[in-house]
C-alpha positions as CSV (number, residue, x, y, z in Angstrom):
1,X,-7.2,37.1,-36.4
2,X,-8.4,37.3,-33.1
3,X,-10.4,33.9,-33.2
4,X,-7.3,32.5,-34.1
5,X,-5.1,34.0,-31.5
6,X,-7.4,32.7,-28.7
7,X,-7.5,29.7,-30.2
8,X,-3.2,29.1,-29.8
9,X,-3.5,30.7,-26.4
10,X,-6.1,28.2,-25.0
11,X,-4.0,25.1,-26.8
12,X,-0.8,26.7,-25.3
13,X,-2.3,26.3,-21.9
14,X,-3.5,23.2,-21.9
15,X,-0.2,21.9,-23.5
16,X,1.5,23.4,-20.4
17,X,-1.0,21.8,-17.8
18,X,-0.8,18.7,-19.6
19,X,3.2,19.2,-18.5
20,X,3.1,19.6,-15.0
21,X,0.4,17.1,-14.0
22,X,2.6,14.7,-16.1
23,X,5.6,15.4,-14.2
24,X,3.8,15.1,-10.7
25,X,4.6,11.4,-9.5
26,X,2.8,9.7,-6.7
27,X,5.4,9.8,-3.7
28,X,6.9,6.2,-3.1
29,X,5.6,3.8,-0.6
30,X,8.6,3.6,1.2
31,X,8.8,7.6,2.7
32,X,5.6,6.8,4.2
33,X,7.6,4.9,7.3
34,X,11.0,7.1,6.5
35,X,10.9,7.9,9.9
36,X,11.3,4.6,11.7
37,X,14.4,2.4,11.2
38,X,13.2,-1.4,10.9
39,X,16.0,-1.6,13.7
40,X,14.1,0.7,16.2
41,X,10.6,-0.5,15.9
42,X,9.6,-1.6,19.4
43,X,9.8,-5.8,19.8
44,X,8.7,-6.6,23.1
45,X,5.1,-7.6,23.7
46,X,3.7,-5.8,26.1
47,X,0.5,-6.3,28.0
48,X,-0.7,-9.1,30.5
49,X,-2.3,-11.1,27.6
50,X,-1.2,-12.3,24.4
51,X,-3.1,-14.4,21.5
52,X,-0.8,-16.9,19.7
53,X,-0.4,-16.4,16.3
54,X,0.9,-18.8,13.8
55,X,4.6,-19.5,13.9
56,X,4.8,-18.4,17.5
57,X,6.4,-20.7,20.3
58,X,6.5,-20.3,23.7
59,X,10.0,-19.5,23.8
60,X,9.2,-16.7,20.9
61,X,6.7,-15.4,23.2
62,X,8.8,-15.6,26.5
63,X,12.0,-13.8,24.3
64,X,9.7,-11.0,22.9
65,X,7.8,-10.4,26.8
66,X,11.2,-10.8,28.4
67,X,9.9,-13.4,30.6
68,X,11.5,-17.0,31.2
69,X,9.4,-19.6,29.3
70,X,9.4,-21.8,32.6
71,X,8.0,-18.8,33.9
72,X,5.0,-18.7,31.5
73,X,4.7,-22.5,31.1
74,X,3.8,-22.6,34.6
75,X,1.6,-19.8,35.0
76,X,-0.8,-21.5,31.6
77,X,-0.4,-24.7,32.8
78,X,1.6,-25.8,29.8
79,X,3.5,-28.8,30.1
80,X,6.7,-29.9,28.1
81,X,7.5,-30.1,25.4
82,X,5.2,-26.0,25.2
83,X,3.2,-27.2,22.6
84,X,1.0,-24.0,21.6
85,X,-1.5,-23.3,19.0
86,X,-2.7,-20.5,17.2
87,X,-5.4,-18.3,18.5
88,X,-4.6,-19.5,22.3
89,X,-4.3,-16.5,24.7
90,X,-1.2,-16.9,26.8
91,X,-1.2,-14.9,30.3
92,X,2.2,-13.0,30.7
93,X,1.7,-12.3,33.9
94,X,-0.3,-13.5,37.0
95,X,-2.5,-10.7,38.1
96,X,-5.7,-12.8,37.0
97,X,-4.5,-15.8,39.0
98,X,-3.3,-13.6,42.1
99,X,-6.9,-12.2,42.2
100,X,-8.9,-15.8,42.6
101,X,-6.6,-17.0,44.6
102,X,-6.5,-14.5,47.4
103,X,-10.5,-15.0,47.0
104,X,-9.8,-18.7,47.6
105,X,-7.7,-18.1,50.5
106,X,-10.1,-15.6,52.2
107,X,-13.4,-18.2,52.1
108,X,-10.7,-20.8,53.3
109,X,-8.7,-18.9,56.2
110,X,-9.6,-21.4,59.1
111,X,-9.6,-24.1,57.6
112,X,-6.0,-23.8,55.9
113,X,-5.3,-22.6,59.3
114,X,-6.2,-25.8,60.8
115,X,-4.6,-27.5,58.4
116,X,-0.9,-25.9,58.8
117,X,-1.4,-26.3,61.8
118,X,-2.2,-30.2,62.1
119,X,0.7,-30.4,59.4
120,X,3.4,-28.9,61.8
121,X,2.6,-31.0,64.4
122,X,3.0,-34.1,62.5
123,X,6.3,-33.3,60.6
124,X,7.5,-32.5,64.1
125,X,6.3,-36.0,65.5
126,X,8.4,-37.3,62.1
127,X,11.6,-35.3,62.4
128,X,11.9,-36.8,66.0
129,X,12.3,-40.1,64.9
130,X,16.4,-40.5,64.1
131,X,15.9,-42.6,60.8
132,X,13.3,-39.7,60.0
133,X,16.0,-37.0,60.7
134,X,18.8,-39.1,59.0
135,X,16.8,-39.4,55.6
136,X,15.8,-35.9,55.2
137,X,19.7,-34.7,56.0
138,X,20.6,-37.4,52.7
139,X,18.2,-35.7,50.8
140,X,19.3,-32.1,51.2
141,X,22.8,-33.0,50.8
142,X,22.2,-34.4,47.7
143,X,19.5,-31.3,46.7
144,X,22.8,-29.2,47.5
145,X,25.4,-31.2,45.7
146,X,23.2,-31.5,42.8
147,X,22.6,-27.7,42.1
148,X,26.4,-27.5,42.6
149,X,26.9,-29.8,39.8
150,X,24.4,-28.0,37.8
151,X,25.4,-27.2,34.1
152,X,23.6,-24.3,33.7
153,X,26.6,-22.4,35.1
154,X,28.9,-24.0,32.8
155,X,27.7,-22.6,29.0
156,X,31.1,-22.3,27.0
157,X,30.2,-18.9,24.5
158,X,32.3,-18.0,21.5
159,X,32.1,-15.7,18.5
160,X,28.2,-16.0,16.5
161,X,30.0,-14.2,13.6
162,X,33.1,-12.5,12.1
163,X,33.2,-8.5,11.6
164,X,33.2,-5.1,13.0
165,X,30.9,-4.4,16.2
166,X,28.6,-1.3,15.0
167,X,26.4,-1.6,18.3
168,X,26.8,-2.0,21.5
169,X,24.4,-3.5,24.4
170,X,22.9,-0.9,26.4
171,X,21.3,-0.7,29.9
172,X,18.4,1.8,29.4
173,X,14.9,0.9,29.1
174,X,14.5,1.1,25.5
175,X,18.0,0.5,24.8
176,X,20.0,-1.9,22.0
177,X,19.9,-5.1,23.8
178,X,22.8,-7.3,22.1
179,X,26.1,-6.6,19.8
180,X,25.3,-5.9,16.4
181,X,28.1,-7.4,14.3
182,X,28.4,-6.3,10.8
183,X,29.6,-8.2,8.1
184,X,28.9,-8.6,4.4
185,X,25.9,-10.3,3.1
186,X,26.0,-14.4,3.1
187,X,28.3,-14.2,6.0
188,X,28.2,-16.9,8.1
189,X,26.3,-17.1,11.4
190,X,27.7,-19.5,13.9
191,X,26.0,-21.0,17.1
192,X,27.7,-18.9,20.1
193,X,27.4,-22.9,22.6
194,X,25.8,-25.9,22.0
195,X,22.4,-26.0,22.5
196,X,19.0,-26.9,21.0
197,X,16.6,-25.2,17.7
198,X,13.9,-23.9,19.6
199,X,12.6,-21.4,17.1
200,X,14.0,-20.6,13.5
201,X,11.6,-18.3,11.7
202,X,10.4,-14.2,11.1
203,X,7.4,-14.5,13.1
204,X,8.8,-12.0,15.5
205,X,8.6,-8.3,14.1
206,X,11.6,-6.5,14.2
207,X,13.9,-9.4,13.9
208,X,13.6,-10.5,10.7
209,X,14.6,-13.8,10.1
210,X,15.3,-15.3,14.0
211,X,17.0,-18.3,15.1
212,X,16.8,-19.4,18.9
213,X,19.0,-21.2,20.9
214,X,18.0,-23.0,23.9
215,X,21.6,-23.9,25.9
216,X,19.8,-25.0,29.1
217,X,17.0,-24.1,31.5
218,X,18.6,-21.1,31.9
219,X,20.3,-19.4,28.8
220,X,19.0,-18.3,25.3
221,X,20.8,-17.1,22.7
222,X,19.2,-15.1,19.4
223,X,20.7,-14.8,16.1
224,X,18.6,-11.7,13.9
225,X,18.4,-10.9,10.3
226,X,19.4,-13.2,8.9
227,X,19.4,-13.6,5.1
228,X,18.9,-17.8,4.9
229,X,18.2,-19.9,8.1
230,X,20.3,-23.2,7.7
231,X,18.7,-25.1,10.6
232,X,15.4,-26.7,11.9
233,X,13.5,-26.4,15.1
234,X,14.4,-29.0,17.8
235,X,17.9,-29.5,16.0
236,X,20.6,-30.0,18.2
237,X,23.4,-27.5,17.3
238,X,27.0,-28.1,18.5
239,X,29.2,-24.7,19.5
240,X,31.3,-23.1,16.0
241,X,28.2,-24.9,13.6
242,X,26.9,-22.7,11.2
243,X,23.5,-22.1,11.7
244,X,22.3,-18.9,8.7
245,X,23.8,-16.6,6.6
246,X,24.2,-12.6,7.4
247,X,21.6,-10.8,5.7
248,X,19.5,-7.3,6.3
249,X,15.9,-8.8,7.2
250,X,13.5,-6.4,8.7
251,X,17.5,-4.4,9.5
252,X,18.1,-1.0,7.6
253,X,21.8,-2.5,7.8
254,X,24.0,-6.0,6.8
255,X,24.5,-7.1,10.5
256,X,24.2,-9.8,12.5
257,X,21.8,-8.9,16.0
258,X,23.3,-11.4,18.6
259,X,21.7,-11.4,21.9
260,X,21.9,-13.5,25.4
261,X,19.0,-14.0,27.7
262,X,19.7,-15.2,31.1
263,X,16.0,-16.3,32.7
264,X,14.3,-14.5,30.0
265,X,16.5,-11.1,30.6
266,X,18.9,-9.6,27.7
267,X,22.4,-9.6,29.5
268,X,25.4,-8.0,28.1
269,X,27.1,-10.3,25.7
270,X,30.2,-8.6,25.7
271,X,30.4,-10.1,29.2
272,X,30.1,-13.7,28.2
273,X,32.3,-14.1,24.9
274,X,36.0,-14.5,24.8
């Protein structure tokens, strides 16, 4: 009787195991990263190098570096129209160059003395010379009147999107640096001015799905997480034009991230639309 009794007591217990390791799921994938908001995850690239990975541009790398891309172009010795490839290492800034040159200018010192110096007299000699002094007034009057007539200064902004604002541009270091406008999926994204496709893609983490806009040398407008991209790169976009669809790409939230860069810094858009 005793056999017996052991014998229900052992398959009672192993029943009951049997239970609780059956009931024990694995814990989801997801609340391994429950504590970072796709929206807060840092963007900017950061360093004074950065290797070019596929689907980058220049002005990708300038928006995420907050750097102007004629800035970069110059410093790399890219010429127009940026044409980058994968695997290329870009230098953000010019601490490399700095370095050799002020090496260069130390073997050199008398020499590019000399030279300034033989340079200043002749200008002088030139400027004397009436015609001489005549041309060179024509030419900085028209220097002057054509930065006057500049368009850069004359981008006409409107609305990307309909909906409520949910986020506001902020000043501090590691602050929101657009308007997030949110609306319900499939909404439509328009182009804020008229300007050119210079990247449409999700290459840039934390963005999602990214459209570009290049209004001139000196403004760029961005248009995140998007749900569909309706446009091309090197499409010319006119102002109203809808460009993607609201969606919630690499965004905890349905929202459209709309941001302005003025020489490769986020301004306040808030300042610039109607």
């Amino acid at each position: 009787m005793s056999r017996q009794i052991t014998v229900y007591v052992t398959l009672f217990t192993s029943i009951l195991l049997f239970g609780c390791t059956s009931r024990e799921a694995p814990a989801p994938v997801s609340s391994l990263d429950n504590h970072v908001k796709p929206t807060t995850r840092k963007v900017n690239i950061t360093g004074s190098k950065y290797t070019v990975k596929k689907g980058d541009t220049l002005y990708s790398i300038a928006f995420s570096s907050q750097r102007d891309f004629r800035t970069l172009a110059k410093i790399n010795n890219i010429p127009a129209p940026y044409t980058i490839f994968p695997g290329q290492r870009i230098l953000i800034t010019k601490q490399e160059q700095k370095h050799k040159k002020a090496k260069k200018y130390t073997n050199s010192s008398k020499k590019s003395t000399f030279s300034i110096q033989k340079n200043n007299k002749k200008l002088k000699k030139e400027l004397d010379q009436p015609k001489q002094r005549e041309y060179f007034q024509k030419q900085a009057n028209k220097i002057i009147s054509d930065k006057n007539g500049n368009s850069n200064s004359k981008v006409v902004w409107s609305w990307p999107a309909k909906g409520k604002v949910t986020r506001r541009f902020s000043n501090k270091e590691n602050g929101f640096k657009g308007l997030q406008i949110t609306n319900k999926e499939g909404a439509s994204v328009l182009a804020a001015a008229h300007g050119t496709v210079v990247y449409a893609g999700n290459a840039l983490r934390g963005y999602g799905n990214l459209i570009i806009l290049k209004h001139n040398d000196d403004y760029l407008s961005a248009y995140a997480h998007n749900s569909t991209l309706l446009v091309k790169e090197k499409q010319e976009v006119k102002a109203g034009q809808k460009i993607a669809e609201m969606g919630s790409s690499d965004s905890s939230v349905t929202a459209l991230r709309f941001e302005i860069r003025y020489r490769g810094q986020a301004v306040n858009p808030a300042k610039y639309l109607p």
